[in-house]
C-alpha positions as CSV (number, residue, x, y, z in Angstrom):
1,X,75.4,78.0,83.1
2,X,76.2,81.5,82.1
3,X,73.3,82.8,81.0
4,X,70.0,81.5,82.8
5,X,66.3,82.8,81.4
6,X,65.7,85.5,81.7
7,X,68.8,87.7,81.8
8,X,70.2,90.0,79.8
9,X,73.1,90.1,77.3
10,X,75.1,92.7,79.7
11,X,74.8,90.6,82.6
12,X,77.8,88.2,82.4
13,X,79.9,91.2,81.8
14,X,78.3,93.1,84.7
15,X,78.7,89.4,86.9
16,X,82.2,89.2,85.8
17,X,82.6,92.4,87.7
18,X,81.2,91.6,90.6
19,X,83.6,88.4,91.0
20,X,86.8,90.3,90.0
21,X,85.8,93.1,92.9
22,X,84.5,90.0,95.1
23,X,88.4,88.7,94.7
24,X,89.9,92.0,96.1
25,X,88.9,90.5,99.6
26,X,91.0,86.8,99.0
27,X,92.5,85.8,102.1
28,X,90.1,88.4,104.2
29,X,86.9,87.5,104.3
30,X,86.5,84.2,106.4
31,X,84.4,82.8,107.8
32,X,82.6,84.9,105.4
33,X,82.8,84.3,101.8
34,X,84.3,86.6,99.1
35,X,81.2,89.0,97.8
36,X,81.2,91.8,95.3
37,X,78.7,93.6,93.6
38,X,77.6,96.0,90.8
39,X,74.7,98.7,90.3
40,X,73.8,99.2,87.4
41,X,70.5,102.0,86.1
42,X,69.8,103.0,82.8
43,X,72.5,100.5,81.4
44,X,75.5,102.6,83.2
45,X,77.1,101.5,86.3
46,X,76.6,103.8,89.1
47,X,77.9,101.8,92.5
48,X,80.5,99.1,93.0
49,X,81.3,97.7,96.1
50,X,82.3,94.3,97.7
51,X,83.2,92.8,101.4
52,X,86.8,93.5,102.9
53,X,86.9,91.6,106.1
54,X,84.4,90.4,109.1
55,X,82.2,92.9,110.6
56,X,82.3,95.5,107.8
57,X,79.9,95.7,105.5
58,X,79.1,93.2,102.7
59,X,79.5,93.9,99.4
60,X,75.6,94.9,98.5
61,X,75.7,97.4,101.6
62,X,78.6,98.5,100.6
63,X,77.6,99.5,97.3
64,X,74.6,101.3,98.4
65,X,76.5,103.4,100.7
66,X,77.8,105.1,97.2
67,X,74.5,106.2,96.1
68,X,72.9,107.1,99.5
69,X,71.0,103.9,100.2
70,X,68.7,104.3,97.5
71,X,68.9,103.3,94.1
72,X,65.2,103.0,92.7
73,X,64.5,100.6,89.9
74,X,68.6,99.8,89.6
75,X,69.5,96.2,89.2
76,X,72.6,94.7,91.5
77,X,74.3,91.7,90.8
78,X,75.8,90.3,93.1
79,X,78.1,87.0,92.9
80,X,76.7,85.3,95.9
81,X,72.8,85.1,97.0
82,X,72.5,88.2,99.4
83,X,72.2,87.4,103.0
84,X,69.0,87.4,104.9
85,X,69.9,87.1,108.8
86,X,70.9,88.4,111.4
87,X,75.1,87.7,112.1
88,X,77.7,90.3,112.6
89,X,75.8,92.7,110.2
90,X,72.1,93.2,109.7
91,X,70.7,91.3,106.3
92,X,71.4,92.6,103.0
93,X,67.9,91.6,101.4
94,X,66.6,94.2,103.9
95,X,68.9,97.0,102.4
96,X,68.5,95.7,99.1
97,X,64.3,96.2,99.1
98,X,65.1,99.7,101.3
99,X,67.2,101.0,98.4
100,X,64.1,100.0,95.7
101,X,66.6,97.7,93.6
102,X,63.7,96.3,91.2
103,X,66.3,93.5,89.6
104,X,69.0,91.5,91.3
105,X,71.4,89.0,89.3
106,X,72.7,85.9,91.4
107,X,75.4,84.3,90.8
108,X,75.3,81.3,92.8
109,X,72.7,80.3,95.5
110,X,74.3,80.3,98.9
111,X,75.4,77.2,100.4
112,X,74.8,78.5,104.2
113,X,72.2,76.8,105.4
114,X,70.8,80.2,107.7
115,X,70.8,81.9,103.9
116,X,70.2,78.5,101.1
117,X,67.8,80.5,99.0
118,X,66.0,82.2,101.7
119,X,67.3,85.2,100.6
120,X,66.5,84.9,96.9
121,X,62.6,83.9,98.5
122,X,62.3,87.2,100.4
123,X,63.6,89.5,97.5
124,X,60.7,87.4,95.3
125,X,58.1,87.8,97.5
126,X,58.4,91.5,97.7
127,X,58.7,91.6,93.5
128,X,61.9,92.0,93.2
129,X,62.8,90.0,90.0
130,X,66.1,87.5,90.5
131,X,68.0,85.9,88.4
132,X,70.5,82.6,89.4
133,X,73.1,81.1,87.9
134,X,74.5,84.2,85.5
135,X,78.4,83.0,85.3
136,X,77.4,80.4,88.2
137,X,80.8,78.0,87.4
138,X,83.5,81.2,87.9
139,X,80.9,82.1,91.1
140,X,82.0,78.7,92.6
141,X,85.0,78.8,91.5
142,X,86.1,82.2,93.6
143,X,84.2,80.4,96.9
144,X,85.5,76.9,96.6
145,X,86.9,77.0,99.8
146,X,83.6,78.6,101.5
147,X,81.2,75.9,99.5
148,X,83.6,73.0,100.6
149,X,83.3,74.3,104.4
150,X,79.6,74.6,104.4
151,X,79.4,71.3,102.3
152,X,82.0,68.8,102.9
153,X,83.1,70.5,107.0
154,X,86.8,70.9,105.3
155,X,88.4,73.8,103.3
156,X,89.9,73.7,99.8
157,X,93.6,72.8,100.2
158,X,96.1,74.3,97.8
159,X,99.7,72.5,97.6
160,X,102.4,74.2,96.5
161,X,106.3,73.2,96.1
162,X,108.8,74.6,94.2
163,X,110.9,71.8,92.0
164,X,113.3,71.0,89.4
165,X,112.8,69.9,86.6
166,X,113.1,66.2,87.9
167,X,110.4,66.7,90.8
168,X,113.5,67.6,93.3
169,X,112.6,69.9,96.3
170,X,116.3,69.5,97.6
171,X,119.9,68.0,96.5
172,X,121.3,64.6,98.1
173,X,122.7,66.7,100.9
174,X,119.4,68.5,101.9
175,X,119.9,71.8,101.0
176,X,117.1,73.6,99.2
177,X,118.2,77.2,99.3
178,X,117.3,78.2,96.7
179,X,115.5,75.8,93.8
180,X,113.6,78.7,92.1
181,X,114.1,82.1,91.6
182,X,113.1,85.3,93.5
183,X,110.2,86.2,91.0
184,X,108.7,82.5,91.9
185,X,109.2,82.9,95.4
186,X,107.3,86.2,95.6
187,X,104.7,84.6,94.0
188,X,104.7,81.3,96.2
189,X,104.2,85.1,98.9
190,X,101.0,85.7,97.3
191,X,99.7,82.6,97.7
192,X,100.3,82.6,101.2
193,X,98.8,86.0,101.1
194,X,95.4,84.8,99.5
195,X,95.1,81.8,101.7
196,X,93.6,81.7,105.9
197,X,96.5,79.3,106.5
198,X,99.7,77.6,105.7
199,X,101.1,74.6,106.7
200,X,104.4,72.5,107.1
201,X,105.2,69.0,108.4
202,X,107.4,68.4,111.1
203,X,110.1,67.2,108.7
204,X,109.8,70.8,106.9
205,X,109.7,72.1,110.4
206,X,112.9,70.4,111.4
207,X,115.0,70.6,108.5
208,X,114.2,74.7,107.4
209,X,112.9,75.9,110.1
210,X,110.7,78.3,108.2
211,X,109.0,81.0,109.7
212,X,106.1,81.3,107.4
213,X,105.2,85.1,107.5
214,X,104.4,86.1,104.0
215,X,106.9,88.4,102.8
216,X,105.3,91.3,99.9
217,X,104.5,94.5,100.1
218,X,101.4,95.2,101.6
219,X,100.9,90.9,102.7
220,X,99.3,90.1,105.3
221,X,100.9,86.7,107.6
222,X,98.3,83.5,107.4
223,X,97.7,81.4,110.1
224,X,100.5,79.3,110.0
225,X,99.5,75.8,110.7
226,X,102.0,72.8,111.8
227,X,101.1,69.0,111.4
228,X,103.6,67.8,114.2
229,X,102.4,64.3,115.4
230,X,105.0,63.9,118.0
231,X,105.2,67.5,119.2
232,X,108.8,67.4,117.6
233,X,108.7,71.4,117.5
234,X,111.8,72.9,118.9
235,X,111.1,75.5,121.7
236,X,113.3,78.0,119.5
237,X,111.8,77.7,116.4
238,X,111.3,80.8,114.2
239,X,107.8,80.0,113.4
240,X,106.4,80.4,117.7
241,X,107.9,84.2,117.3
242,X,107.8,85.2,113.8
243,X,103.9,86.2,113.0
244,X,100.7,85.1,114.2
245,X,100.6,82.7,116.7
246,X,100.8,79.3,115.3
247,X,98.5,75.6,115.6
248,X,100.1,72.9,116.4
249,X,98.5,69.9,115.5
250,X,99.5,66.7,116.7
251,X,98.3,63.1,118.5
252,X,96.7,62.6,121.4
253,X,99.5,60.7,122.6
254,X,102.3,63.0,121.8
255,X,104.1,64.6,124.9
256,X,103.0,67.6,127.0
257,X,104.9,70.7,125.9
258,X,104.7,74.4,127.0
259,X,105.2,76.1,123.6
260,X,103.9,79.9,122.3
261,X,101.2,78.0,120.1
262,X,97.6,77.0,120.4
263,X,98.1,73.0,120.7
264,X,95.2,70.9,119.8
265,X,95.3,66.8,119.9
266,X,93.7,65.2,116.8
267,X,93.2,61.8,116.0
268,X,96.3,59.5,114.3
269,X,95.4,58.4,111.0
270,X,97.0,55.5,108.8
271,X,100.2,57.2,108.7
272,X,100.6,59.8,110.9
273,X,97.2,62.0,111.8
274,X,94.3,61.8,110.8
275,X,93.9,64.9,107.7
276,X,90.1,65.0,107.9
277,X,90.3,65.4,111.4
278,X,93.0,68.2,111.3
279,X,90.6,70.3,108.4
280,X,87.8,70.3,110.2
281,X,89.6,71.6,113.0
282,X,90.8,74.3,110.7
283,X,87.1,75.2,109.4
284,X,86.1,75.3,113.5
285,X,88.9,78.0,113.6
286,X,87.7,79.9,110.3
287,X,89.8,78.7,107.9
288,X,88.5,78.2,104.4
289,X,92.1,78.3,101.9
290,X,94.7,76.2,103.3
291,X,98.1,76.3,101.4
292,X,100.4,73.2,102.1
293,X,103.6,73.7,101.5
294,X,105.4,70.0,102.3
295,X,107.5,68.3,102.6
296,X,107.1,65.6,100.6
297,X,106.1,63.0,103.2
298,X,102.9,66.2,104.1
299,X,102.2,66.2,100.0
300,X,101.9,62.7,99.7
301,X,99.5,62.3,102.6
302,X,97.3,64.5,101.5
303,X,97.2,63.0,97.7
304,X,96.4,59.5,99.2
305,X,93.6,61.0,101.0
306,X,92.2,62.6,97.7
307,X,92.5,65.8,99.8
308,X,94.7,68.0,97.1
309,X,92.0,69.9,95.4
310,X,94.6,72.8,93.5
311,X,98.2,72.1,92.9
312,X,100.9,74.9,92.5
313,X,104.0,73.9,90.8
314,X,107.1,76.6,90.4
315,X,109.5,74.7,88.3
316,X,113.1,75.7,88.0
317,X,115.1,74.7,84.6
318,X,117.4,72.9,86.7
319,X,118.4,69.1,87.4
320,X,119.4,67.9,90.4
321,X,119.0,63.7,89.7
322,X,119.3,62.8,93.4
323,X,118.0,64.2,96.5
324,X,114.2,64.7,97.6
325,X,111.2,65.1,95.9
326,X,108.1,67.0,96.4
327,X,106.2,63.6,96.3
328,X,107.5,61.2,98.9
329,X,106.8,57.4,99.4
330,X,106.1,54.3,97.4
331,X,105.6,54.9,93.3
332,X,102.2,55.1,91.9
333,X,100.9,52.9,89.2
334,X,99.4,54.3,86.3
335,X,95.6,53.0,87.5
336,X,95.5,54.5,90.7
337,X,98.4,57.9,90.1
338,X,96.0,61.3,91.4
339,X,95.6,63.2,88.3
340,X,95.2,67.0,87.3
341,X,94.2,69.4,84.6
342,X,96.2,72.6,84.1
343,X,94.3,75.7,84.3
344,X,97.0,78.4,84.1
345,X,100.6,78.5,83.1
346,X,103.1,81.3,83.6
347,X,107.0,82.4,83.7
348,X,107.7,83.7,86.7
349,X,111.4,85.2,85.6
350,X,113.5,81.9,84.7
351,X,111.1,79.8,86.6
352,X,107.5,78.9,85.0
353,X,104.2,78.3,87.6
354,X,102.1,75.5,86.9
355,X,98.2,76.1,87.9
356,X,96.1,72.3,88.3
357,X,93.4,71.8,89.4
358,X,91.8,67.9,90.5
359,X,90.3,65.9,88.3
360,X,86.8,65.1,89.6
């Protein structure tokens, strides 16, 4: 639904706003989610703002502190239903009713259960007129990995590999270096970038020893993340001293190593750990984007267990016809193969990036 009763024929453009300055904060915000919002009095625009990072203000505060607090019969819209507790910051509903906002526009309700359309309730009951569900779909959309954390317990898990035209991640002697271009491989940086964490298998681990810092101007390093069931991980790999201090997760069995890491024992699964398991552990630690990044053993895994919820292809005009792919293990039949719809396509210099997102 994009435009509910009620609303206006400027508010999806006013909406759209709000999520494009919500996005400014990918890969900053969690736990929070990504939150941006627009004032707008008199059919101008007179305040913008939006949430940078934990413990600064949220987007609707934010705003407000452009026009003093106060902004007397304005209407907001906000992506996300404003908050109306008590956590790192006070609740934005009270700001909202201080500043004498007489209309706010809602994208989506809020899937926290402390918020859940409590917030939407208060700003009612004190006649304030709200509206839901303006450009409700591309609210969602920007949160996926917040909604799947407060709904599901897991976060939305991106997979990305960088192949030939043939599927090939590597030649028949293992080398990999390099498959796509550098224009690819700074955006494959970005990803990283916009994502909480990044993770490898231990074959990945073993074979590149990558050190998963995210390499663009002005980047910041996610929490890289290694799914080692045996505890494989060399004592000099680059990844224990190159960026934030890694997770290691692996079996409960595996052996007792003194590495730089945070180690943490999760259940095996069918073939190798158990992936539910390991997310949740990544939503305890505030995790909400998680960008996989293989091998191919990893990327199947997660396929199997209908866990791939975006897919990032960079695909190099190149064919290798031998070697690895970025899909291991037995073939798929037609009946039961995961399937995708694209939702972006792009060159990326002599490369071109693939968007998909799962089919539901």
């Amino acid at each position: 639904m994009s435009t509910p009763a009620g609303a206006s024929g400027d508010d999806p453009r006013h909406m759209r706003r709000a999520i494009e300055l919500a996005g400014r904060g990918r890969g900053r915000t969690a736990p929070n989610p990504m939150v941006g919002a627009v004032i707008v009095r008199d059919g101008q625009v007179i305040a913008e703002g939006w949430h940078h990072a934990p413990g600064l203000a949220h987007a609707e505060v934010d705003a407000l502190s452009k026009v003093g607090g106060r902004a007397p019969g304005a209407t907001m819209y906000v992506n996300l239903e404003p908050c109306c507790h008590h956590g790192r910051t006070p609740p934005c509903t009270d700001a909202i009713l201080a500043a004498g906002i007489s209309r706010v526009v809602v994208g989506m309700v809020d899937p926290f259960p402390q918020v859940a359309g409590k917030g939407i309730a208060i700003l009612q009951r004190a006649g304030v007129t709200v509206d839901v569900g303006v450009e409700g779909a591309a609210a969602r959309e920007l949160n996926a990995g917040f909604v799947l954390a407060q709904e599901q317990g897991r976060p939305l898990v991106v997979l990305k590999a960088g192949t030939t035209l043939d599927g090939r991640i590597a030649d028949s002697t293992g080398a990999s270096q390099w498959i796509t271009g550098p224009q690819a491989r700074a955006a494959g940086h970005r990803l990283r970038d916009g994502c909480d964490a990044v993770l490898v298998g231990s074959g990945t681990l073993l074979a590149d020893d990558p050190s998963l810092t995210t390499r663009i101007e002005g980047g910041r390093d996610a929490l890289p993340v290694l799914l080692d069931t045996e505890l494989r991980c060399p004592s000099d790999a680059r990844v224990l001293t190159a960026g934030r201090r890694p997770l290691i997760l692996c079996a409960p069995d595996a052996p007792q190593r003194d590495l730089p890491a945070d180690i943490v024992r999760v259940p095996r699964g069918p073939d190798g750990l158990d992936l539910r398991a390991a997310l949740a552990e990544l939503v305890r630690r505030d995790v909400h984007a998680l960008l996989v990044e293989g091998g191919g053993r990893v990327h199947r895994s997660f396929l199997d267990a209908g866990l791939v919820d975006r897919l990032h292809l960079f695909v190099a005009p190149k064919v290798l016809a031998g070697g690895a792919g970025w899909i291991g293990g037995a073939p798929y039949g037609l009946a039961e193969a995961p399937g995708f719809r694209v939702v972006g396509m792009a060159r990326v210099g002599d490369d071109v990036h693939l968007e998909l997102a799962a089919e539901a």
